[in-house]
N, C-alpha and C positions, 0 to 999 in steps of 0.2 A: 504493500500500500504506500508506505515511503517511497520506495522508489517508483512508482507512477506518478506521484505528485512530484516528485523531483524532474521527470523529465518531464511533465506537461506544463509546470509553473515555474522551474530555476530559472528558466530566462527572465521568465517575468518579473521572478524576486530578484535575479541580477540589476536588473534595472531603478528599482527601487531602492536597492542599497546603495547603486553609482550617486543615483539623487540627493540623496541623504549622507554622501558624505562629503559631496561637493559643496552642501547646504551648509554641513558642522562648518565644514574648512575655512566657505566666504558666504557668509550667510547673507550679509549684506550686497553684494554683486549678486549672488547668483542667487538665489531665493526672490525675485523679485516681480511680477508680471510683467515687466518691459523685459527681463532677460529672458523667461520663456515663451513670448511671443517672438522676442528673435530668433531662440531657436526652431521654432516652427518657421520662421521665413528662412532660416538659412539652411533649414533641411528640405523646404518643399521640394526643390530641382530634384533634390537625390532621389526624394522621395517616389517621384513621377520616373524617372529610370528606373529605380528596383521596381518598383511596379512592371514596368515591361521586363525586364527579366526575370519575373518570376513567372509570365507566361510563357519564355522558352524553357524556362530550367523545367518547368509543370511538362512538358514535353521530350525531356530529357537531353536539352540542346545547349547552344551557350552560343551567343553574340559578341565577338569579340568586337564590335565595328560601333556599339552603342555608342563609346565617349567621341567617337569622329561623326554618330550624328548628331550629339549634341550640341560640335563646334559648327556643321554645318545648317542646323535650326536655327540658329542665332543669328549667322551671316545671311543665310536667304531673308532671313526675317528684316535684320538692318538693312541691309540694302534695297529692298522691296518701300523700307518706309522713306531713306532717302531718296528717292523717284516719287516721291507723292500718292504712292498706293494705301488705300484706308486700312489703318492699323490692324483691325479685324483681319482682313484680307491679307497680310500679312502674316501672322499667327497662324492662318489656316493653311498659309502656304508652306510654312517651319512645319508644321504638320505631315501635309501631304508628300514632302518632299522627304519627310523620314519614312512611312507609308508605300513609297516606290520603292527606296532601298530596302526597305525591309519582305515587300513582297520580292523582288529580286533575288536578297539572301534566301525567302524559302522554297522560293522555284527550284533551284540550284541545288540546294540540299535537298527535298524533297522527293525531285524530278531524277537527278543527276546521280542520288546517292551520295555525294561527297561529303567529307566529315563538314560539321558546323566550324569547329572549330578553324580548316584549312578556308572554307569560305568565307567567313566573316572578318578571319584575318588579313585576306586579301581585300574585301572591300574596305574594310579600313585603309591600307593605303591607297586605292581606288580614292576612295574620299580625300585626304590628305590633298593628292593633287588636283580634287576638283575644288575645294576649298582656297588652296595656290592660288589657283587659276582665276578663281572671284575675287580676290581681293590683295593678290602680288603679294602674299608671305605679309602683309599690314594689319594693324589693328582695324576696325572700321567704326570711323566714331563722329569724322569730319561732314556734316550736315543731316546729323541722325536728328528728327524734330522730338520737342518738347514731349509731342500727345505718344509716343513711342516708348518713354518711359512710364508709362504713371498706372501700367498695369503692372509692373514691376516695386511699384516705391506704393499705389494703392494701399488705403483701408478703408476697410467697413465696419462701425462699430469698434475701433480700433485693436482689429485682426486685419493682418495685413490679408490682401486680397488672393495676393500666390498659395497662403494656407489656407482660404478657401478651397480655391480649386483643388487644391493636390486632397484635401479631406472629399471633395465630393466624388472624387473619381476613385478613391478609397472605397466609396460605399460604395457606387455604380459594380464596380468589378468583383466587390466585394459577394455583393446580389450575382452578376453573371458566372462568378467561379462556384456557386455554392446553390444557386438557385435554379439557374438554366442547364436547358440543354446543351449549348453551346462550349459552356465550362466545364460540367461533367466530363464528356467527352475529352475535353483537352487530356483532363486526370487519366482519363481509361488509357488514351496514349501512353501517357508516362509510366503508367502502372504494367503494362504490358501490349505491344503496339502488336502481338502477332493477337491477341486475344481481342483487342481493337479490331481489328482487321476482320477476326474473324463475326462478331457484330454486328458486322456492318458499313463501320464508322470510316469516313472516306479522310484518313491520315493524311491523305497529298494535302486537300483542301484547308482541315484544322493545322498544320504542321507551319500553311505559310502562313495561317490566320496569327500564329502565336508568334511568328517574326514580325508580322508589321503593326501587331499592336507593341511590341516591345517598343521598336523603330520610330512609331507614331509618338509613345512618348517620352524618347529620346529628344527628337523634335520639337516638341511642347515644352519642354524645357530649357531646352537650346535659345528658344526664343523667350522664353521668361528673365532665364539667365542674362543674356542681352539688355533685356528691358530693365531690369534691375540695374545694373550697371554702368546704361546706357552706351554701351560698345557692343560689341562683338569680336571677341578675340580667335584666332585663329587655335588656337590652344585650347578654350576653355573647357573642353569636354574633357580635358587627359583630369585622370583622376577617378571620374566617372567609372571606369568599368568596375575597377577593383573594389572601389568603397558598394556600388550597387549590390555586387555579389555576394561579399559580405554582409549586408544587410540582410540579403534573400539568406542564404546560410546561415543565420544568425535566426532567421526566422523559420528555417525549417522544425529548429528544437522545442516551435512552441506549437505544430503539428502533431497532436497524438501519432499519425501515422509517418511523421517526421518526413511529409513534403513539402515543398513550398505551398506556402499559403499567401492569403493578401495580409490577414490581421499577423501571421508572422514577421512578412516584413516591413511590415509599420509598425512594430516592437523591433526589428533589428535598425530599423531607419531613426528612430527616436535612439535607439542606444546607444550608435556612435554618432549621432548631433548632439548629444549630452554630452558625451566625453570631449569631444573636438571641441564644445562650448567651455565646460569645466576647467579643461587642460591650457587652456587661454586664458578664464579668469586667474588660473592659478600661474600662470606665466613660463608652463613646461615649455621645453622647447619642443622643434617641431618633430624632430625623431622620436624623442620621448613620447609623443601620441602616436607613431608608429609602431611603438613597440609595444603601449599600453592596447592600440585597439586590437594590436593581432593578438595577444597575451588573450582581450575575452573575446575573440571569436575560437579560440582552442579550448579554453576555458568552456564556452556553449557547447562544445561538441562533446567535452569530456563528461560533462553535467548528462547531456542528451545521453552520452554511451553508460553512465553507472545508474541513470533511471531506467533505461529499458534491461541492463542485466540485473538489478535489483526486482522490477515488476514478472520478470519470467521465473523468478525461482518459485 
């Protein structure tokens, strides 16, 4: 019984304890409603990537091209807004433009059979040079207008607006991985694709659905991330892969059946914007948050591994 509460809630009690001891340490910075609404805006980007990665990993795949579309959601996004295209129409296009590459990545693997892994990391550098190519190795920042930021710097009821989105698309996906048919499905792939297959369930179709929503909200972020900042940096995706999967991985452990979930990785996405929050008030340097977040993503996994041999005895 112990150890089924240990792997169904440790992560969850991990979390609570980072809080609480970031709280003792600076209770005054970091205990406060302005700093946890920051970190809800400074985790929504990531937040919106592990989201799509946990539609591929749910399929048993892996995107390595995510943080190159992040950089390229940003820049179609800015440069769409400096041409005078309505900001909307911008966003939709950071969108669609991750939505192509992502259908593309699942054509390829799907159709072709080739590893995820070998595909996504060629379209990453794919992207790389299309990215080049839009914007000559520069920042893009030189006549980005006003109205381009202010879904970035937004609030509502003072929650920034970016923590809306990423919470409602939490729930949205939340509903379609647990309530629909569509989501179901995804699982039956991951859970056994010849058993899928045999079903019914058409793998080609769901396999590239779970790339381009991944891709989509790469995208979506890419271009929030921009708005926020008001730039578009050629770079700004790197980082992205590793921290998302982490997150989805961190959020498997809170999976009875320890797969990716949604509500897992919005506890693995909260855990390291805590930390990366914490380790800043506390003025760690920045290695030291590399070595403190890998420490609990082994830590989750070891928790994960003595709850499920503790529940089977």
């Amino acid at each position: 019984m112990r150890g089924q509460a240990l792997k169904n809630y440790g992560t969850v009690a991990a979390l609570v304890v980072i809080i609480g001891i970031f709280g003792l340490l600076r209770p005054a910075s970091f205990f406060t409603l302005k700093n946890f609404l920051n970190i809800t805006r400074q985790a929504a980007p990531l937040a919106m990537v592990a989201l799509g990665a946990t539609f591929v990993m749910t399929v048993n795949e892996f995107d390595l091209s995510i943080g190159n579309i992040v950089s390229l959601g940003g820049v179609v996004a800015a440069l769409l807004s400096i041409q005078g295209v309505p900001i909307p129409v911008c966003f939709l296009a950071a969108v669609v433009a991750g939505l192509i590459v992502g259908c593309v990545n699942g054509v390829i693997v799907a159709k072709f059979g080739i590893l995820s892994f070998i595909t996504t990391l060629g379209m990453g550098t794919v992207l790389d040079g299309v990215i080049y190519g839009l914007t000559g190795g520069t920042t893009v920042f030189n006549g980005i207008p006003k109205a381009f930021t202010i879904p970035g710097i937004l609030k509502i009821a003072g929650i920034p607006f970016i923590t809306i989105v990423a919470a409602m698309l939490y729930i949205v996906f939340h509903m379609f991985m647990n309530h629909m048919s569509a989501g179901r499905k995804l699982y039956a792939i991951g859970g056994s694709k010849e058993a899928a297959e045999t079903a019914g369930i058409r793998i080609f179709r769901y396999r590239i659905l779970a790339f381009a929503l991944s891709a989509a909200m790469a995208g979506l972020a890419g271009a929030l991330v921009a708005s926020r900042v008001g730039s578009a940096n050629t770079t700004a995706g790197q980082g992205y892969f590793l921290q998302s999967y982490a997150a989805v991985f961190i959020g498997c452990t809170v999976s009875k059946s320890g797969v990716p979930c949604v509500i897992g990785t919005l506890v693995g996405t909260i855990i390291l914007a805590v930390l990366a929050n914490g380790l800043t008030i506390l003025q760690m340097p920045s290695f030291m948050q590399n070595i403190i977040t890998g420490g609990i993503i082994i830590l989750a996994v070891v928790l994960q591994k003595l709850g499920a041999g503790h529940g089977s005895r």
